[in-house]
N, C-alpha and C positions, 0 to 999 in steps of 0.2 A: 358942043355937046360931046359927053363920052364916045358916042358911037360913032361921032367923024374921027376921032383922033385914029393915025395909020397904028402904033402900036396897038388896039385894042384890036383892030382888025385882023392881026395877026393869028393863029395856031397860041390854043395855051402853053406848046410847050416850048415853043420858038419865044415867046414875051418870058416864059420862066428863065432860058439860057440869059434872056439882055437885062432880068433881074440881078444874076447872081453875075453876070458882067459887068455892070453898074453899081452895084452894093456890096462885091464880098470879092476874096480872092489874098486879103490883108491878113498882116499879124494888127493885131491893138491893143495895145497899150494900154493896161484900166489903173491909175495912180491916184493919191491925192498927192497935195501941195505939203502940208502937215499930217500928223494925225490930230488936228483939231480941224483940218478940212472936213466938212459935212458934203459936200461935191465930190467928182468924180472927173479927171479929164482922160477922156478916150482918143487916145493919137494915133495915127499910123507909124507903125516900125520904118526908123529910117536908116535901120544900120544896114550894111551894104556885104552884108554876110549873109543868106537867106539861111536858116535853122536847117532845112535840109544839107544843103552842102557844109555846115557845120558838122551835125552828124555823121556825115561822110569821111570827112577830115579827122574825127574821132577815132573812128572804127579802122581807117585804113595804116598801118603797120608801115607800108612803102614811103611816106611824105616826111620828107625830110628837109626843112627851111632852114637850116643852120648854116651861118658861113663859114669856108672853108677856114681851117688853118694855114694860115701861108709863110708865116713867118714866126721866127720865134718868139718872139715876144708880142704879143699883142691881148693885153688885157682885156682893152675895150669889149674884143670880138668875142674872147673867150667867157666873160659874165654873160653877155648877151645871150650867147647861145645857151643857157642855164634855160632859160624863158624865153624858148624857141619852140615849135616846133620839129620832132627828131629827137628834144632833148629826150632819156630812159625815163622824165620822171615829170613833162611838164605835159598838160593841157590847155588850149583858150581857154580862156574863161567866157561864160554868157555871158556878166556885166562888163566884159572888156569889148563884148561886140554892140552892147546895148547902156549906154552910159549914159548917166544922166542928163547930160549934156546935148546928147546926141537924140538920143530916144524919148527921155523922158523931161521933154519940155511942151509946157503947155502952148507954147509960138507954134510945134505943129502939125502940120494937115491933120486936120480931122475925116472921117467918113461922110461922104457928101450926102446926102438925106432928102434933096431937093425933089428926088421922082415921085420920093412916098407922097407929096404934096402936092401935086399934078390934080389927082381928082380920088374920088372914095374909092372906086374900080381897082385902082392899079394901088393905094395904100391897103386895101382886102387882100391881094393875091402876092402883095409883096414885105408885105409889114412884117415878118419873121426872116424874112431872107436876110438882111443882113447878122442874126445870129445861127442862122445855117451853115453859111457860106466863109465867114471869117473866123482865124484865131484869135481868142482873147489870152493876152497874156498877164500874167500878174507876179511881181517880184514880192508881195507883201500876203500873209494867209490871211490877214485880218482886212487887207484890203476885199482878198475874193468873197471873202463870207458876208463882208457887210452889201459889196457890188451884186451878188446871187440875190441876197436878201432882199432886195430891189426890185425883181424882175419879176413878171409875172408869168404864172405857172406855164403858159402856152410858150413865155420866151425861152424858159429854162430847160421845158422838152424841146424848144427848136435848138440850142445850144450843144453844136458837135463838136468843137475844137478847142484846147485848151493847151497854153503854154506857161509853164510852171518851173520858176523861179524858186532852188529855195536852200537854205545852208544845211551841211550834214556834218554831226550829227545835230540832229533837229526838236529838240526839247520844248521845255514850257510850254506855255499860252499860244506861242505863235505858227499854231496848227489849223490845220481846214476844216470845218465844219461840216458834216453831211447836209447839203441841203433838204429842205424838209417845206417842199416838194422835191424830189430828187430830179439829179440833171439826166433825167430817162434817155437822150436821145445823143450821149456820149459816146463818140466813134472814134477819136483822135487825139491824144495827149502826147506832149513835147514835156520832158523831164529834165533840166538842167540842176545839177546840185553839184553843189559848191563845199571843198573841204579846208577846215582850219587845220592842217596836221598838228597831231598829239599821237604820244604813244598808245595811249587808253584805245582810242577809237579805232587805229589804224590795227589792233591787234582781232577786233569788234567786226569791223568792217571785210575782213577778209575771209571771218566766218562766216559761210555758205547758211548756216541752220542760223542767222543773227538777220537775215535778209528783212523778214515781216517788219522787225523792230525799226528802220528807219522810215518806214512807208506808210504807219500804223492808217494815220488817218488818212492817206488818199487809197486806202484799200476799201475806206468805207461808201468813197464814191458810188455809184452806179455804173458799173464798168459789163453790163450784159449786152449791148452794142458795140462793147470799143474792140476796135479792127487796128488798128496801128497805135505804136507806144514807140517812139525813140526816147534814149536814156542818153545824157551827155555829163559826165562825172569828170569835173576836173577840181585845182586846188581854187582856193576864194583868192580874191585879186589882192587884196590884203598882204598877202606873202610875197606877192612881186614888190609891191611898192614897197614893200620893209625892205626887199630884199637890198635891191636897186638904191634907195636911201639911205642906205649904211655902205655901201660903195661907190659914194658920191665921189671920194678922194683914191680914186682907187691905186692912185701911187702911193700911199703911205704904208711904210713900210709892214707896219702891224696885219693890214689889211689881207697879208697874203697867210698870212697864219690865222684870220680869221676865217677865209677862205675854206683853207683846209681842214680847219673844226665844222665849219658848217655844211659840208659835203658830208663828211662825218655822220655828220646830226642827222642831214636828211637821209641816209641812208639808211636809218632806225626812225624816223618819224612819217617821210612822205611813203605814199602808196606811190607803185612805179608805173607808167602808163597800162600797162598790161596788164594788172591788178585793175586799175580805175575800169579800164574796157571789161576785165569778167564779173568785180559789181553792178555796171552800168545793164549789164544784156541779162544776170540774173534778176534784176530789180524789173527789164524789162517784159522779160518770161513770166514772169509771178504777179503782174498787172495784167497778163492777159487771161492769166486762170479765173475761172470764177470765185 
């Protein structure tokens, strides 16, 4: 019977703590397989970076991971540190901590759900915790609209954390929808955006009065609860691996005159880490206004 079991016996608010220690405390993962997927696989984050200390890693000016120069000649070391951190001009990227591979495979862990199942007692007092307690993340806007769309209105006010994936600048169709019933009970939003440098945008972007325009539709969220906003603005992974791919051979001889054009280039196209940090913290400031 319900009323032997020791957990019930407990203080409701000691069994609330072993709820939200039992069911939340994750990032998760909301994908599908295609977009002809009609499911949804919800996984536990398994990148070995926690979004916090990411942020951290961001913002802070002193971290410098680049190898030293030792000798004169050393290409290898020298590309490398391009896509270091330290470099004036690079960022991690969030899909470089969260790859497909790693994170978004349906092989793993999922959220264990076995207590809601116990008995009706303890699936009444706990059947929203795990949308209280956990981030959901989403790299896709059309994934989150159609996964909101899902949920029923008491999940969506229990729904405080969100982690948002998404490229800048950010056009078309592939925008967030306000949920309707809105997500009322939003306290916590992680903002990772990702840029393809171009001169256009890079000129866009650094205009302060241009800030609304990338954000249009997650300003329509319900953001009357939200108490915390990290912004993480680095370039799209994209640009590494072009980069890196065309200095496969990196002794040939042309290679170092490509070099030099492309330093060039980026020095008119990329934003330099310190630009990326003062979009990141204005984009962050102007999500917490009403």
């Amino acid at each position: 019977m319900q009323s032997q079991s020791p957990l019930l016996d407990l203080p409701a608010e000691l069994r609330n703590r072993i709820y939200e220690f039992v069911l939340g405390g994750e990032l998760l993962h909301v994908y599908r397989s295609s977009y002809r997927d009609t499911g949804f696989h919800i996984t536990i984050c398994q990148s070995q970076s926690a979004e916090a200390n990411s942020y951290k890693r961001f913002m802070d000016p002193s971290i410098d991971e680049r190898a030293k120069i030792t000798s004169k000649y050393t290409r290898k070391v020298s590309l490398q540190n391009y896509f270091t951190v330290g470099d004036e001009y690079y960022v991690d990227p969030c899909s470089s901590r969260h790859t497909r591979g790693e994170c978004y495979n349906a092989g793993n862990p999922s959220l264990d759900l076995s207590l809601l199942r116990v008995c009706k007692q303890i699936y009444y007092e706990a059947r929203l915790v795990p949308y209280s307690t956990n981030a959901f993340g989403f790299q896709s806007a059309d994934t989150f609209n159609i996964f909101i769309s899902t949920l029923t209105p008491p999940k969506r006010s229990a729904l405080e954390k969100l982690h948002l994936t998404r490229n800048i600048p950010n056009t078309g169709p592939n925008q967030i929808k306000p949920p309707d019933p809105p997500l009322t009970g939003l306290k916590s939003l992680h903002l990772s955006l990702e840029n393809i440098p171009n001169y256009s945008s890079k000129a866009s972007l650094v205009e302060p009065k241009n800030t609304d325009i990338w954000i249009t539709d997650i300003l329509l969220l319900d953001r009357r609860l939200l108490k915390t906003v990290t912004v993480i603005f680095s370039d799209h992974p994209s640009v590494v691996r072009d980069f890196k791919k065309r200095f496969q051979l990196i002794d040939v001889p042309s290679s170092v005159q490509y070099l030099d054009d492309w330093l060039e280039e980026r020095e008119h196209r990329f934003l330099t880490v310190n630009q990326k940090r003062d979009i990141a913290e204005r984009i962050r400031i102007r999500l917490l206004k009403p």
